[in-house]
DRENDO-1510 file (C-alpha; in Angstrom, 1 decimal, always signed):
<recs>
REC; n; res; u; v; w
REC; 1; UNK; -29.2; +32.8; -46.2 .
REC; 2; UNK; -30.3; +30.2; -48.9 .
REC; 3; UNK; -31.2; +26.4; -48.7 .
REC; 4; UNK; -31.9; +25.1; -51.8 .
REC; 5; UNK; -33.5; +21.8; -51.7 .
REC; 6; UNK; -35.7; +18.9; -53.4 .
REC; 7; UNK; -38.9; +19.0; -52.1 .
REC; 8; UNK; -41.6; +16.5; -52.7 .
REC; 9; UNK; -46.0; +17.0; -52.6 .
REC; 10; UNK; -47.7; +14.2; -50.4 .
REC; 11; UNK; -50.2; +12.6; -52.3 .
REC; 12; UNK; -53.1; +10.3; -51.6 .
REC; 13; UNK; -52.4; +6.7; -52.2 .
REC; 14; UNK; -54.1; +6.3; -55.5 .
REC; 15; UNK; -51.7; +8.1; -56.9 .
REC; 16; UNK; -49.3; +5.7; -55.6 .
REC; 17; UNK; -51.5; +3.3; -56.7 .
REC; 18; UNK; -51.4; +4.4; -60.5 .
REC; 19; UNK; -47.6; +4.9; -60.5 .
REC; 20; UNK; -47.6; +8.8; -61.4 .
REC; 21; UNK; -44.4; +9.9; -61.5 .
REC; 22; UNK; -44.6; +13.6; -59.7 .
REC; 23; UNK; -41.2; +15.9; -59.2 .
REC; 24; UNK; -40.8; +19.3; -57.5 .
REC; 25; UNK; -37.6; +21.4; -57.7 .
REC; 26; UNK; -37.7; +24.0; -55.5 .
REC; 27; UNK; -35.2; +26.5; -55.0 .
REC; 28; UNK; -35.6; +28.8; -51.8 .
REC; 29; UNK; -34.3; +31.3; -50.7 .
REC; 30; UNK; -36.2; +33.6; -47.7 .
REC; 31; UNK; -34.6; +35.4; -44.0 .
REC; 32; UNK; -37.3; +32.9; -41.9 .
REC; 33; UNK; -36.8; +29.1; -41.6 .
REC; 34; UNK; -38.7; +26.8; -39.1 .
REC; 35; UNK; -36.6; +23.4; -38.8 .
REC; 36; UNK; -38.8; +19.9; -38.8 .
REC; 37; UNK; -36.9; +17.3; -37.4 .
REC; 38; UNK; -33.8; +19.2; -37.6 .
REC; 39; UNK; -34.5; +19.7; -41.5 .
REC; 40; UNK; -35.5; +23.8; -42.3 .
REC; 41; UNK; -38.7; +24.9; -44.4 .
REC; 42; UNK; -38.1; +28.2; -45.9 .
REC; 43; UNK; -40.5; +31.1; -45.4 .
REC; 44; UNK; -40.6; +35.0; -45.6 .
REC; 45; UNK; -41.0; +37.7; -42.3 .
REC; 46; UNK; -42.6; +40.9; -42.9 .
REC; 47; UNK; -43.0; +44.2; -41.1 .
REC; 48; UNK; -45.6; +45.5; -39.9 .
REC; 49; UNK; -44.1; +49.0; -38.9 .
REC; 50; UNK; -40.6; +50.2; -39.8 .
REC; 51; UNK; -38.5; +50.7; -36.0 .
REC; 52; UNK; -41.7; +50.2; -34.0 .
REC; 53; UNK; -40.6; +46.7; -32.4 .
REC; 54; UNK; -43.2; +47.1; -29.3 .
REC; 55; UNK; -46.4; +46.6; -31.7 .
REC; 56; UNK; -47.7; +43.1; -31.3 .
REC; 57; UNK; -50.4; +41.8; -33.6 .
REC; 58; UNK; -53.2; +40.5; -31.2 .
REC; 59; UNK; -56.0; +38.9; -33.5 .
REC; 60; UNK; -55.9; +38.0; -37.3 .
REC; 61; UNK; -58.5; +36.9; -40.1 .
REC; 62; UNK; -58.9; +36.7; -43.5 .
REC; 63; UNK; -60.8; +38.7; -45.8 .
REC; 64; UNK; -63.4; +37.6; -48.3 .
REC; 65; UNK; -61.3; +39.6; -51.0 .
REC; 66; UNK; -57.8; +37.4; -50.1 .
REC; 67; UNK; -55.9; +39.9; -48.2 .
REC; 68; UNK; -55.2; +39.6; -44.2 .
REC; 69; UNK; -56.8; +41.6; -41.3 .
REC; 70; UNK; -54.2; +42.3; -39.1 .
REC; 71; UNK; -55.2; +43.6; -35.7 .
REC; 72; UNK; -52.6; +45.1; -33.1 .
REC; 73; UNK; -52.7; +48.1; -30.2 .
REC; 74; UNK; -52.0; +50.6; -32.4 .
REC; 75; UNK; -54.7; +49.7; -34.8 .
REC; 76; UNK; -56.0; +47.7; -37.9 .
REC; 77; UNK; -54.0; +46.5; -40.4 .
REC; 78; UNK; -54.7; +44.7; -43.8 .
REC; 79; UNK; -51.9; +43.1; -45.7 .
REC; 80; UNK; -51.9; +42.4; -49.2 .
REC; 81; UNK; -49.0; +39.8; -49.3 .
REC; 82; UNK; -46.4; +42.6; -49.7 .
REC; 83; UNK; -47.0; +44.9; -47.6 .
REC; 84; UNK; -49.2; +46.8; -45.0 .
REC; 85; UNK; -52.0; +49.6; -45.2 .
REC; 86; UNK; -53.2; +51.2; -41.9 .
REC; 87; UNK; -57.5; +51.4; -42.3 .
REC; 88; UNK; -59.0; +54.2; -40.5 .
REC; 89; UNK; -60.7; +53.5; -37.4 .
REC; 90; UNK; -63.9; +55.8; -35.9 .
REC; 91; UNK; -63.0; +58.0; -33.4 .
REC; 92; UNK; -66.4; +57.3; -31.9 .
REC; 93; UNK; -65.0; +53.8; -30.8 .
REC; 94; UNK; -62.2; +55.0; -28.3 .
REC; 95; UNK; -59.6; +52.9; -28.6 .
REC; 96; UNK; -57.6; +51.8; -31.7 .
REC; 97; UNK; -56.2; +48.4; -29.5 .
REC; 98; UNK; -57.8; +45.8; -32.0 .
REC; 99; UNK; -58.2; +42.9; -29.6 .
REC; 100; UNK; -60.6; +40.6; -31.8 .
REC; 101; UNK; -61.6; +40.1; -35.4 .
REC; 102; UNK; -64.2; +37.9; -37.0 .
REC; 103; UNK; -65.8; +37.7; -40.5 .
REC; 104; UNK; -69.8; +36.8; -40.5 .
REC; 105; UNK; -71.1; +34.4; -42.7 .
REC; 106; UNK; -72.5; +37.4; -44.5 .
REC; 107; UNK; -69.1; +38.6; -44.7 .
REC; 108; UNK; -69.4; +41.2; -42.4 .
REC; 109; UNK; -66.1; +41.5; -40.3 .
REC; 110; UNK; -66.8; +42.7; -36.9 .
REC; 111; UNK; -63.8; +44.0; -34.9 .
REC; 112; UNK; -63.1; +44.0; -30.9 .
REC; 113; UNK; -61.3; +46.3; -29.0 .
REC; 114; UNK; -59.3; +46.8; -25.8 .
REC; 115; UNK; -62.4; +49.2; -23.9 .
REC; 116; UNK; -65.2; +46.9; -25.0 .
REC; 117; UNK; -66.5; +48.5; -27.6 .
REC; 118; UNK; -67.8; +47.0; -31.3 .
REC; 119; UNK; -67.0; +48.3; -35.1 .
REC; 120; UNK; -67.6; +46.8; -38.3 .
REC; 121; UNK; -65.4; +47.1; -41.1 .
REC; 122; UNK; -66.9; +49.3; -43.8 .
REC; 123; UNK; -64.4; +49.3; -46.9 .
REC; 124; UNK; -61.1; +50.9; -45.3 .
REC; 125; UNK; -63.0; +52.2; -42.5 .
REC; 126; UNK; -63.9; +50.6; -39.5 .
REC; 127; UNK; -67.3; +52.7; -37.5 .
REC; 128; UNK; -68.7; +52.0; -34.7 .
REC; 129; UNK; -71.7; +49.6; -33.8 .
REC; 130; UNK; -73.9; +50.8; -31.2 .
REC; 131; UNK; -76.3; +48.6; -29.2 .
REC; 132; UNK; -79.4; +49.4; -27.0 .
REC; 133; UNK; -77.5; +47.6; -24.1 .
REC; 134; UNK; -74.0; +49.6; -24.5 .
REC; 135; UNK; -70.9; +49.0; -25.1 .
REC; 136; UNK; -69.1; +46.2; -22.9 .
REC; 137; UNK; -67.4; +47.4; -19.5 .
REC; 138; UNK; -64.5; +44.5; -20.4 .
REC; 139; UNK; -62.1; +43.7; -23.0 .
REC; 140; UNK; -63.6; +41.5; -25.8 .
REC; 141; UNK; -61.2; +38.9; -26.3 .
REC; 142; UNK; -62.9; +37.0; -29.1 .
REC; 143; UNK; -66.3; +37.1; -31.4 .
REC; 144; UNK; -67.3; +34.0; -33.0 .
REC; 145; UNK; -70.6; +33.2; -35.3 .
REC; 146; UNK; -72.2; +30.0; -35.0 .
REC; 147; UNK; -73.8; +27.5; -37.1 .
REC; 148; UNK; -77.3; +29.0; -36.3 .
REC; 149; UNK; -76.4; +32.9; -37.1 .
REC; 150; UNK; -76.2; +34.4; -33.6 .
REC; 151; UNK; -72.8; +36.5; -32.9 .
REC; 152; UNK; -70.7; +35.3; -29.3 .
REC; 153; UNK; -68.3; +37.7; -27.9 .
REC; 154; UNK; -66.0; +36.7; -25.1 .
REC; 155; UNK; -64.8; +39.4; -22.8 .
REC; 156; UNK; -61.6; +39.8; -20.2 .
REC; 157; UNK; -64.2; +39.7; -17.2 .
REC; 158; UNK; -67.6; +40.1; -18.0 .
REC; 159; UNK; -68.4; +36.5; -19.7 .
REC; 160; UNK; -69.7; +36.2; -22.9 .
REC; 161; UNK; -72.4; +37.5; -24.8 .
REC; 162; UNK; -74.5; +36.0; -27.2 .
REC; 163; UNK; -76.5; +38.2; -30.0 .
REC; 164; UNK; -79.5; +37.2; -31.2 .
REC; 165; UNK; -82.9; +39.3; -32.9 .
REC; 166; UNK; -80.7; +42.5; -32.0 .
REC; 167; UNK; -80.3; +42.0; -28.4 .
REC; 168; UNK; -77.5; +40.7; -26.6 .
REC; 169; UNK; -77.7; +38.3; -24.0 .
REC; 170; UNK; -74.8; +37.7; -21.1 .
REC; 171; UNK; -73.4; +34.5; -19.7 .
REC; 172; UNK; -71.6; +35.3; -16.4 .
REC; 173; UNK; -70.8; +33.3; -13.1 .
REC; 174; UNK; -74.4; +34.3; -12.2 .
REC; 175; UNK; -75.9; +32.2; -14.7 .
REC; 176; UNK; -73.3; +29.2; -13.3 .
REC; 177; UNK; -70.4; +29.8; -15.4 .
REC; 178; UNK; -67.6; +28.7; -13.4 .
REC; 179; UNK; -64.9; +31.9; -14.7 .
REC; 180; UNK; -66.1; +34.9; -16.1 .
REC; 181; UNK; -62.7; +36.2; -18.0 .
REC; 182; UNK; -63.0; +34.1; -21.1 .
REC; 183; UNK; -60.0; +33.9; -23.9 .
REC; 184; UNK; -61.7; +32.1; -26.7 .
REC; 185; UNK; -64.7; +31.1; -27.7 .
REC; 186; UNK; -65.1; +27.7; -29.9 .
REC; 187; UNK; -68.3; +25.9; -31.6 .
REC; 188; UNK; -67.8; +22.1; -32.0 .
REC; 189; UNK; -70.7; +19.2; -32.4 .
REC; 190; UNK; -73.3; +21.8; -31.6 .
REC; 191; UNK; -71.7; +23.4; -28.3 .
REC; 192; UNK; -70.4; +26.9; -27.3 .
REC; 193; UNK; -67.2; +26.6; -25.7 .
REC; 194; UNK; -65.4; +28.9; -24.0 .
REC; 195; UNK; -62.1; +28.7; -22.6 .
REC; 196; UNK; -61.4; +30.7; -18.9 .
REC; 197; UNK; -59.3; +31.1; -16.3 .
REC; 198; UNK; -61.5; +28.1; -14.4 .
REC; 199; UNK; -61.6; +25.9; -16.9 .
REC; 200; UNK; -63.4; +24.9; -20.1 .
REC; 201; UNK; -67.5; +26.0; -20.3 .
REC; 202; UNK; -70.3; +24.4; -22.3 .
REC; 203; UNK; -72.7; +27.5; -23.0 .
REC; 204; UNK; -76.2; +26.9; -24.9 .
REC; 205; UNK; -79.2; +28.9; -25.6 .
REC; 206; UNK; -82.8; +28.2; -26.6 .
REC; 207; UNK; -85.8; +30.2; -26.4 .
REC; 208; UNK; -84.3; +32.5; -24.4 .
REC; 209; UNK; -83.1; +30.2; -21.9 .
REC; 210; UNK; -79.5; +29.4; -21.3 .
REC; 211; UNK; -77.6; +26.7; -20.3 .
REC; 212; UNK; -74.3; +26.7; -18.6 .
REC; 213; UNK; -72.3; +23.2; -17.4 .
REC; 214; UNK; -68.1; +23.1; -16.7 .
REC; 215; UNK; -65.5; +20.7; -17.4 .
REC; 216; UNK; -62.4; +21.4; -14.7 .
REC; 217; UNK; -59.6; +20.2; -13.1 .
REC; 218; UNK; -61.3; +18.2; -11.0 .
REC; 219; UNK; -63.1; +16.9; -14.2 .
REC; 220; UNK; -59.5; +15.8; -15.7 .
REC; 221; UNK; -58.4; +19.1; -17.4 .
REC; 222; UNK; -54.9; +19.3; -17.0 .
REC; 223; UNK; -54.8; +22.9; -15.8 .
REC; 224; UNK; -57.5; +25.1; -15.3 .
REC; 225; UNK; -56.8; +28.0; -17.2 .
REC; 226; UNK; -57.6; +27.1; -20.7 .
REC; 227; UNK; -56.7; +30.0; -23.0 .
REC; 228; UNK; -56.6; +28.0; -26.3 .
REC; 229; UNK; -59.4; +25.9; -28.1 .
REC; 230; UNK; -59.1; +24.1; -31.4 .
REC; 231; UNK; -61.6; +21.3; -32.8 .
REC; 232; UNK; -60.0; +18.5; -34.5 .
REC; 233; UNK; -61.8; +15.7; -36.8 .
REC; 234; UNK; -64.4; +13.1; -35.0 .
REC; 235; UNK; -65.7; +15.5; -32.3 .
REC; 236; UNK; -62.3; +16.0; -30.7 .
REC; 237; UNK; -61.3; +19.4; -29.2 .
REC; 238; UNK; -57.8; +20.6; -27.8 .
REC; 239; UNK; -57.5; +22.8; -24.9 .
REC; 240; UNK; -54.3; +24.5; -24.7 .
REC; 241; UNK; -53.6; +25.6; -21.0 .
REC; 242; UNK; -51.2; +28.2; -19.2 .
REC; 243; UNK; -48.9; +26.1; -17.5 .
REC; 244; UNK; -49.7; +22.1; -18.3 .
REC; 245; UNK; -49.9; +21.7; -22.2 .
REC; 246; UNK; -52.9; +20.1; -23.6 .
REC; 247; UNK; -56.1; +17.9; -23.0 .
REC; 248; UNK; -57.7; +16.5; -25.0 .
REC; 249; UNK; -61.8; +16.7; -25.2 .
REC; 250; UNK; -64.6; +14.1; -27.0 .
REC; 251; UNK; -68.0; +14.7; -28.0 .
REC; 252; UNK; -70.3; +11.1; -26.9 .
REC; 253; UNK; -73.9; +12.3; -28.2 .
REC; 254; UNK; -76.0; +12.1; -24.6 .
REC; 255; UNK; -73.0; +11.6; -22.5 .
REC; 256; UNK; -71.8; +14.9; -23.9 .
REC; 257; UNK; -68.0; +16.5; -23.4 .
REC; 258; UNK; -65.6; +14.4; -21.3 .
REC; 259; UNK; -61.5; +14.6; -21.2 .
REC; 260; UNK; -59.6; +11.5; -23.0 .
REC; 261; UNK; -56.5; +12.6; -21.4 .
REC; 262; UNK; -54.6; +15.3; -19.7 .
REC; 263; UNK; -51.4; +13.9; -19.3 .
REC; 264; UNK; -49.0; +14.6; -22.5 .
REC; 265; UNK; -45.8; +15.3; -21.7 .
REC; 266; UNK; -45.1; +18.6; -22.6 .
REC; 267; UNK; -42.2; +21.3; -21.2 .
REC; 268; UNK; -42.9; +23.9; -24.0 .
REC; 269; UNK; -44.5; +26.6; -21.5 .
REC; 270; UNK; -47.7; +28.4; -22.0 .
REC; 271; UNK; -50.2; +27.6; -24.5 .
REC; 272; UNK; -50.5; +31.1; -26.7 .
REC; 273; UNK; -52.2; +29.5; -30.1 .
REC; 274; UNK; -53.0; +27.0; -32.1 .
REC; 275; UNK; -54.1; +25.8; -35.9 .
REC; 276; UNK; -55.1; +22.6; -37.4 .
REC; 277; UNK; -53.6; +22.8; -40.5 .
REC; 278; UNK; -53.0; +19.7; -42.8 .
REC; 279; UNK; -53.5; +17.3; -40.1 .
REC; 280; UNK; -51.4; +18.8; -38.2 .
REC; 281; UNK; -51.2; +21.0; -35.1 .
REC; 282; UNK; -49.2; +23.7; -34.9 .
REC; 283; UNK; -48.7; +25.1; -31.2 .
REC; 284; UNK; -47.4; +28.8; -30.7 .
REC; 285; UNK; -45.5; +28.6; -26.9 .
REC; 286; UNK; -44.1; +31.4; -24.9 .
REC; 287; UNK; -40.8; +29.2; -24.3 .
REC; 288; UNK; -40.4; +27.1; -27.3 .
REC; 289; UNK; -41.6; +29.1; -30.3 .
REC; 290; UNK; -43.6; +26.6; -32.6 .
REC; 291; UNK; -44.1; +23.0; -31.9 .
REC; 292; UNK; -45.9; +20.7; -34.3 .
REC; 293; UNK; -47.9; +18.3; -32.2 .
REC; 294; UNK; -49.1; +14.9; -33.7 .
REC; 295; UNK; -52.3; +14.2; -31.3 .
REC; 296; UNK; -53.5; +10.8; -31.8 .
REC; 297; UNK; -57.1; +10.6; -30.2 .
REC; 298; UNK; -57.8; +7.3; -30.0 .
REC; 299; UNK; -55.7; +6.5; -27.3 .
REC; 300; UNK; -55.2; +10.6; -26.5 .
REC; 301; UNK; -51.3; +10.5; -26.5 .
REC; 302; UNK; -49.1; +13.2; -28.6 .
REC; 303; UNK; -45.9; +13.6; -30.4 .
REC; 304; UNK; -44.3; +17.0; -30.4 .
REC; 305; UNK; -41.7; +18.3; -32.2 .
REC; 306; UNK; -39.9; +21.6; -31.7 .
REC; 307; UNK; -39.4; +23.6; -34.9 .
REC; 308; UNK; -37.6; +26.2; -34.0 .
REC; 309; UNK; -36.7; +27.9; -30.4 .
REC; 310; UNK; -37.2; +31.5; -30.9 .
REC; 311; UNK; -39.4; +31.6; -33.9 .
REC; 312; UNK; -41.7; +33.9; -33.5 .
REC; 313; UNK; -45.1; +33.1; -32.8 .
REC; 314; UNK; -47.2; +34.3; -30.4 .
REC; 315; UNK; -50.1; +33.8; -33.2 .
REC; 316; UNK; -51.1; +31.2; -35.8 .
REC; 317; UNK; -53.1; +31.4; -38.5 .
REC; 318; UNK; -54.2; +29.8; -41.7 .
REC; 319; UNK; -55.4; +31.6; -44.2 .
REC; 320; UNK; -58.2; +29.5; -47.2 .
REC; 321; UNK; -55.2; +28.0; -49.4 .
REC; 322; UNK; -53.4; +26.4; -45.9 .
REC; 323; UNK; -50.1; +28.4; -45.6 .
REC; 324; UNK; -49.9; +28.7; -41.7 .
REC; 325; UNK; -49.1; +32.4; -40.8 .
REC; 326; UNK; -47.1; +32.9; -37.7 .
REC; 327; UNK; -47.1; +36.6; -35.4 .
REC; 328; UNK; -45.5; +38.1; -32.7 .
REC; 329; UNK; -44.3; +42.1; -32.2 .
REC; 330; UNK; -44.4; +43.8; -35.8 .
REC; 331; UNK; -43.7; +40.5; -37.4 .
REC; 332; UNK; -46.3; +38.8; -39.6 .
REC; 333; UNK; -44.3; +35.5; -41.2 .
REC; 334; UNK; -45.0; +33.1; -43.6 .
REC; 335; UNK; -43.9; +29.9; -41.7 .
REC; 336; UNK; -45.0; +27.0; -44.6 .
REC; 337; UNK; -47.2; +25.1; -46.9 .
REC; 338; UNK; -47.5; +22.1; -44.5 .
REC; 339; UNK; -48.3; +19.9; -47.7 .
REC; 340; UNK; -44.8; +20.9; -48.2 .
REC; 341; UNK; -42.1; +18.2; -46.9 .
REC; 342; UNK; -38.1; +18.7; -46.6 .
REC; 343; UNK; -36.9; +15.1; -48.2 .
REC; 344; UNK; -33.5; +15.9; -48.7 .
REC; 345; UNK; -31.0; +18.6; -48.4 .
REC; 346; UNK; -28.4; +19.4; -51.1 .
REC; 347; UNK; -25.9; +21.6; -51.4 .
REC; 348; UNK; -26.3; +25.2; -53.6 .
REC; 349; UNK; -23.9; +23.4; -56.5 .
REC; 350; UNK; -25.3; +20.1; -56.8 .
REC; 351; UNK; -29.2; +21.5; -56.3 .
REC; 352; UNK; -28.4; +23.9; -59.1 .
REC; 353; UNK; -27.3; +20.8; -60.8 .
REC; 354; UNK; -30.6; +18.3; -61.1 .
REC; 355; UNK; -32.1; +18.3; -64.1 .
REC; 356; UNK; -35.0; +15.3; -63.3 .
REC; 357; UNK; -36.2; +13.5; -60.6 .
REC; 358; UNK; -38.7; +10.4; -60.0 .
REC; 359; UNK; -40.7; +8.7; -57.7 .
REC; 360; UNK; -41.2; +5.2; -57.8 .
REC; 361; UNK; -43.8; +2.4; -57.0 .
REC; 362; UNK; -41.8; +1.2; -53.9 .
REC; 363; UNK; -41.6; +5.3; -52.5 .
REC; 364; UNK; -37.7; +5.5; -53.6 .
REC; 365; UNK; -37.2; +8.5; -54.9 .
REC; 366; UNK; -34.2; +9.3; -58.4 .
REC; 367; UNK; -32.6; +12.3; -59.0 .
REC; 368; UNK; -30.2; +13.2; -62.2 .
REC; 369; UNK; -26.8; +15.7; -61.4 .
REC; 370; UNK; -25.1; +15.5; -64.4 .
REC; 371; UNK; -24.3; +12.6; -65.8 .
REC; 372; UNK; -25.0; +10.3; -62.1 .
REC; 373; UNK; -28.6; +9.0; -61.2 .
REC; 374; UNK; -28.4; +9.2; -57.3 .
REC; 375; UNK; -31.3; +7.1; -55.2 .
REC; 376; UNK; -33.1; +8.1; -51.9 .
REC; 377; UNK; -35.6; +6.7; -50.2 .
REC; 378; UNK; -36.8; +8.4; -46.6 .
</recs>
């Protein structure tokens, strides 16, 4: 299926400004297409495996050499922009469900897995990392470094722990967490957040001491179990939740965290992932596919927008040039180039057919077919 079409690069209003004239003629042809306000971006769907349709890709990062880390319950993947190669993982870890992947800033990539245990990637290998303390008796659901080098890992039970001078340290409901199965960990305006089944929790750690406060329901979270976190510009943070959508969170210096509002409408079902990607926030649902949502904090309202029912995202991701990468079982698709906007659609003959195209000082926008000059203006 092909939809060629005329797109057009936003540009910042200098260029406006100074009149450059700017045309992009692209023809596109790929077998995935997410739809913008009823208008389809092209894209491409790869395999991970051949006739295994049950493999879901869990967790995904991007290497310092360009090529994707693709983790799933049947093992680690990396993916070139073609196609896949299996890396070996140590039998010495026990499992080869890849539930968590993060890169260090040292560029180490440390890996998660289903029975709590920790590997590092070691060229095409991944081997074990062992710890006075032990493995972990939970899942690890997410590792994180923050801005002061220690290395966070969230676990399906267990808390979080926090590794720093080669010990790890745990947060748990002991220490006044207020949920100790945590989905994602998140650092924003010098906090550790962590998204659980009972809400969202602000973890910090100095000296050896630890420091543990909630934001819940009863704070004005829209629904308790917050699996999804995502930081925005200005000390913003969305929670993406089970069943209720999304708040939206502020950092206010001594005041601290505090929820601008909990009540945009929203029918897309559960909350499964999320990237900020070009202003914009992409939303992976479990009834609706992908939904861009424009959030709007100064007054904490949305807009969303269904791109496509179906599509299949159970995970976002975008990788250093911005193309936002969308996964679900054995699929990893490129969804867009979100600086990429559908201005009008034309027919295979008459797209084939344009042989210039301007943009004017007043946004109107001239394309030649033939011998016509045809004007648009969105």
């Amino acid at each position: 299926m092909s939809f060629p079409a005329l797109y057009i690069l936003q540009f910042h209003k200098w260029l406006f400004r100074k009149a450059v004239l700017l045309f992009v003629l692209v023809f596109l042809a790929g077998t995935f297409f997410a739809v913008v306000d009823g208008q389809p971006l092209p894209g491409n769907t790869y395999l991970l495996q051949q006739g295994s349709a049950n493999v879901r890709i869990t967790c995904m990062d991007q290497h310092t050499n360009g090529y994707l880390l693709v983790g799933t319950q049947v093992g680690l993947f990396a993916f070139n922009g073609t196609s896949f190669e299996k890396l070996i993982i140590d039998t010495a870890i026990g499992s080869q469900n890849v539930t968590a992947i993060c890169r260090l800033p040292n560029n180490e990539v440390w890996l998660g897995f289903q029975n709590g245990a920790l590997g590092k990637l070691n060229g095409k290998r991944v081997v074990a990392q062992a710890y006075e303390e032990g493995r972990f008796g939970k899942a690890i659901t997410d590792i994180m470094a923050d801005s002061k080098g220690r290395v966070w890992c969230a676990t399906a039970g267990e808390g979080v722990y926090c590794f720093e001078v080669n010990h790890w340290y745990n947060f748990n409901t002991d220490d006044g967490m207020s949920d100790s199965y945590v989905y994602q960990l998140l650092e924003s305006s010098g906090t550790i957040m962590a998204g659980t089944d009972a809400g969202i929790n602000m973890l910090g750690f100095s000296k050896g001491k630890k420091q543990v406060s909630f934001i819940t329901s009863a704070n004005g979270l829209s629904d308790n179990i917050s699996q999804v976190l995502t930081a925005l510009p200005n000390r913003y943070v969305v929670v993406g939740h089970q069943d209720k959508g999304l708040s939206l969170l502020q950092y206010s210096g001594s005041k601290g965290w505090s929820v601008v509002n909990a009540k945009m409408p929203w029918h897309f079902g559960a909350v499964l992932s999320m990237s900020y990607v070009q202003n914009k926030l992409y939303v992976a649902t479990s009834d609706s596919g992908l939904v861009e949502a424009n959030v709007f904090p100064a007054n904490g309202n949305a807009m969303f927008s269904r791109l496509q029912a179906g599509l299949p995202a159970q995970l976002t991701f975008a990788d250093s040039q911005a193309n936002l990468w969308l996964a679900s079982y054995n699929k990893l698709s490129l969804s867009l180039q979100p600086h990429l906007h559908l201005l009008l659609a034309l027919n295979s003959t008459a797209a084939a057919s344009i042989h210039a195209s301007l943009l004017d000082r007043s946004g109107g926008y001239w394309y030649g077919i033939g011998n016509t000059l045809h004007y648009f203006n969105p």
